[in-house]
N, C-alpha and C positions, 0 to 999 in steps of 0.2 A: 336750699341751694347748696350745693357742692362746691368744696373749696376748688376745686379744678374750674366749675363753671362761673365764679366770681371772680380768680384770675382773670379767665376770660374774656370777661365783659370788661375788666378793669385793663385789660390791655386791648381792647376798642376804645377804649376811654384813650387809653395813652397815644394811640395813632389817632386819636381824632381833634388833635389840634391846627387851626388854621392862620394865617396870617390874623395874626392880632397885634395891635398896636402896642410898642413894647414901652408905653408911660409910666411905666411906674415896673423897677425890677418883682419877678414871683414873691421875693421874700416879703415885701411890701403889702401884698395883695390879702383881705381879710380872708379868704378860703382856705392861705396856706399854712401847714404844719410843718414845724422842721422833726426830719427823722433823721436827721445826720448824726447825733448822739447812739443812737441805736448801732452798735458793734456786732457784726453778726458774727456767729463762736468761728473760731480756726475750723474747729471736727464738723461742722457742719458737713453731712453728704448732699446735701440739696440747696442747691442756694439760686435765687432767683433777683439780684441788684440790678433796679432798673429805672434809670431817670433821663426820661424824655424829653426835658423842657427846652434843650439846646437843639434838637433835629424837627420841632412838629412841623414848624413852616415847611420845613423841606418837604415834610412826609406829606402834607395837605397840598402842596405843590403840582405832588409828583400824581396826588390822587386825580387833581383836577387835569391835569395835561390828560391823563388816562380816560376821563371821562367817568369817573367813578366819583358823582357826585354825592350820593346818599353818603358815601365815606369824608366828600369832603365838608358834607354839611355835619356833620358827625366830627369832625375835627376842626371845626369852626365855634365850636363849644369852651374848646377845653383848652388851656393855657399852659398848664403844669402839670404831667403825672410822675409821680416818685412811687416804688414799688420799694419792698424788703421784705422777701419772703422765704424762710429759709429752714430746715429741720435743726431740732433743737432734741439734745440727749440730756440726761439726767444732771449732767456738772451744769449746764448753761442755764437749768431751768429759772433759781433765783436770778441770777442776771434779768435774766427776761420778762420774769414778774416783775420786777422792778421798772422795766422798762415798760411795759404794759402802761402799769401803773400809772408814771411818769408822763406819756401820751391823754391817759383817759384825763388826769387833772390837769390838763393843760387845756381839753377840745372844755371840761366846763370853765374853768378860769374864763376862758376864750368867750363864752355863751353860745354856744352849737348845741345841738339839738339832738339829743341821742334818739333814733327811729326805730332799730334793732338794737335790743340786747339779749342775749342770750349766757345763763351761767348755767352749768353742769357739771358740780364739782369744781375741778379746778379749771376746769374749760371756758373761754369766753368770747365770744363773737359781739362785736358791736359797731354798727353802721351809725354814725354822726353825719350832719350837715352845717353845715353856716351860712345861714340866709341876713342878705343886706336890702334893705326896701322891697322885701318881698322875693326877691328873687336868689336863687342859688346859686353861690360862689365856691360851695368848697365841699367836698366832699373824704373823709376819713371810716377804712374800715379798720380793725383791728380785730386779729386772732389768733389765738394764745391755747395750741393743745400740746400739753406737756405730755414730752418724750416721744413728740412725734414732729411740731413745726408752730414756726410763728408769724404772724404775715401782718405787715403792715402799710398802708396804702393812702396817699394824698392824692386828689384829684382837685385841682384849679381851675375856673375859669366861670363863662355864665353858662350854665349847667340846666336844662330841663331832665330832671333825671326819666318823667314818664317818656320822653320820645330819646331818649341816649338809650335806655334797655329795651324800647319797640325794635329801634333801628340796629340794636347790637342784638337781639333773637333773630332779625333774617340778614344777617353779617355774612359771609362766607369765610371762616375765624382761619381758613386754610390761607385764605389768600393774603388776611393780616398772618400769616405767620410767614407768607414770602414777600411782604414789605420790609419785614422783620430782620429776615436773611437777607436782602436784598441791603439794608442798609448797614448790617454788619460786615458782609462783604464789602462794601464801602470806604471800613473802618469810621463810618459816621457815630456808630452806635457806641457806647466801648463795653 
């Protein structure tokens, strides 16, 4: 899978949160990671900061008025998406192993469930989960290719990951990307 078509999906994930009942704040929630520590460098040329968790009702709102139910049941999953994803040059690299690092001994501390890992030299992609009575609350990817970018991704909520990547393959990822604009022209989004 292509970093490009992981974002992707990981921002079908992001719009696909629905009115959920707000008992308990995200940070509380066992699926969530904090990636606030994670400083992405000044020289970054690519940067992609993206935290959803204060507009999904809206955006799940806005799906169902629309009649775009697949989207809204698709955002009826998901509670929390936090993105950081950003190019990283040679000065930032330790920074960012570090913080790699810092993430991966947290999801085991945590007991998540590493499903993908991939190492290739310095390279490393790795998809974790956190399952509670069975079911899937949390989702974290992490990927780390020095001298080119680093991506780091929380997904919160009750999660089927098989029907979230069916329903995010026949997505129209056009039309999430003028939800997208639609709500930054808003200034909902920041």
């Amino acid at each position: 899978m292509t970093t490009r078509r992981m974002l992707t999906i990981t921002l079908a994930l992001a719009l696909a949160a629905a009115a959920l009942p707000a008992a308990a704040a995200v940070e509380d929630e066992p699926g969530y990671i904090d990636l606030s520590f994670i400083e992405i460098p000044l020289d970054a040329d690519e940067v992609q900061d993206i935290d959803l968790t204060s507009v999904l009702d809206d955006i799940a709102e806005d799906a169902r008025a629309e009649g775009e139910d697949e989207l809204a049941e698709l955002l009826g999953m998901v509670r929390s998406v936090r993105v950081k994803w950003f190019s990283v040059t040679e000065d930032a690299e330790d920074a960012i192993r570090g913080n790699v690092q810092r993430v991966l001994e947290m999801l085991d501390e945590r007991d998540w469930t590493r499903i993908i890992y991939i190492k290739d030299d310095d390279e490393t992609v790795t998809v974790s989960t956190k399952n509670v009575d069975g079911q899937m609350v949390g989702l974290t990817i992490v990927v780390f290719e020095p001298g080119d970018s680093a991506g780091f991704v929380n997904v919160v909520g009750d999660l089927d990951l098989g029907k979230v990547m069916a329903m995010a393959g026949d997505m129209d990822f056009d039309e999430l990307e003028e939800y997208m604009e639609d709500y930054a022209d808003q200034e909902r989004v920041e």
